[in-house]
C-alpha positions in Angstrom: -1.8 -4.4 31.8 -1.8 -5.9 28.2 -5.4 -7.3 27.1 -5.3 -8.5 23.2 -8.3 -10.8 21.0 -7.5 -13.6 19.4 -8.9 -16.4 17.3 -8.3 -19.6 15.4 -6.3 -18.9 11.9 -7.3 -22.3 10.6 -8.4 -22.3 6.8 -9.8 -24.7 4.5 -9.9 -25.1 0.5 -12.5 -26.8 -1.7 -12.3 -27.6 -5.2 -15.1 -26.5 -7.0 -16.5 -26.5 -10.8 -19.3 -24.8 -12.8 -20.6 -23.5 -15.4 -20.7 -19.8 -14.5 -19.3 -17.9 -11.8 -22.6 -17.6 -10.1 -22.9 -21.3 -9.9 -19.0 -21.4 -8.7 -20.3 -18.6 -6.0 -23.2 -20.7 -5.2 -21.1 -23.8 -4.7 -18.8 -21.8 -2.5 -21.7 -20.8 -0.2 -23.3 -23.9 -0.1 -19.8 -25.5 1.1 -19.0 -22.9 3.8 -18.1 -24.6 7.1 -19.8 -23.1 9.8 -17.6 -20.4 11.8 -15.5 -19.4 8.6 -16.3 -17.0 5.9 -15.2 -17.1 1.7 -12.1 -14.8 1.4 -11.4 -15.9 -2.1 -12.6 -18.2 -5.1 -10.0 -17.9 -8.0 -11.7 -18.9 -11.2 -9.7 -20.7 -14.1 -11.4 -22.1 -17.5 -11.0 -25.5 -18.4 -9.4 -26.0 -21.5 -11.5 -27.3 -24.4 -14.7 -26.8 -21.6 -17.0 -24.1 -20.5 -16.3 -25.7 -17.4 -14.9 -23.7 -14.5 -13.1 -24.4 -11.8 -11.9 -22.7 -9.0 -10.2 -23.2 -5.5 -12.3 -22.0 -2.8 -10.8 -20.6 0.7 -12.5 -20.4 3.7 -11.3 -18.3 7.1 -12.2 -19.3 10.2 -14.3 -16.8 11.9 -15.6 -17.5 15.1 -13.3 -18.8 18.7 -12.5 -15.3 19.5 -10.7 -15.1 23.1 -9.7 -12.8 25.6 -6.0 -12.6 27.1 -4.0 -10.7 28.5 -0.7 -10.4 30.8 1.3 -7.8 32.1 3.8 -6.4 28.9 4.0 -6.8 24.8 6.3 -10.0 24.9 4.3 -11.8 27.6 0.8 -11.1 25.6 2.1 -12.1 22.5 3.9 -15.0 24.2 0.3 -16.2 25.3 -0.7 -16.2 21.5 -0.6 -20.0 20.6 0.7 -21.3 17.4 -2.3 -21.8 14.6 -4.2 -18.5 16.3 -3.7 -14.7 15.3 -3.8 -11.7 17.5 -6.6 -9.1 16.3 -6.4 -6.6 18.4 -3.8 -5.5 21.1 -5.0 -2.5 24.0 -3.6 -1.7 27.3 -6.1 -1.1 30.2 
């Protein structure tokens, strides 16, 4: 017996700008979607500015499940499209 987690590997982008990178950070924590986390913020200067701008992207987080089957293929076989496997154990 195969059991394996799973979630949702849906992410989103924002476009953000600032004057600093703590107010870029700020602006990426005050847009976080619930049930994701910030996994990068790229800053770039704008040119003639001391603007910044930057791209944020969010992971999605939460929607863990359960599943499991009898061998590799049919576990991984359960693993719909837009989800990841995180963990893979037998019992």
């Amino acid at each position: 017996m195969y059991l394996g987690t799973m979630r949702p590997s849906e992410t989103q982008a924002v476009d953000l700008t600032g004057n600093s990178l703590e107010e870029i950070h700020a602006a990426a924590i005050a847009r976080l979607p619930a049930g994701f986390e910030l996994v990068s913020a790229p800053v770039q200067m704008i040119k003639g500015s001391t603007a910044l701008t930057a791209t944020a992207t969010f992971r999605r987080v939460d929607g863990i499940r359960e599943i499991e089957a009898d061998d590799r293929a049919a576990l991984f076989a359960k693993v719909p499209a837009g989800w990841q496997l995180l963990e893979l154990r037998t019992a």
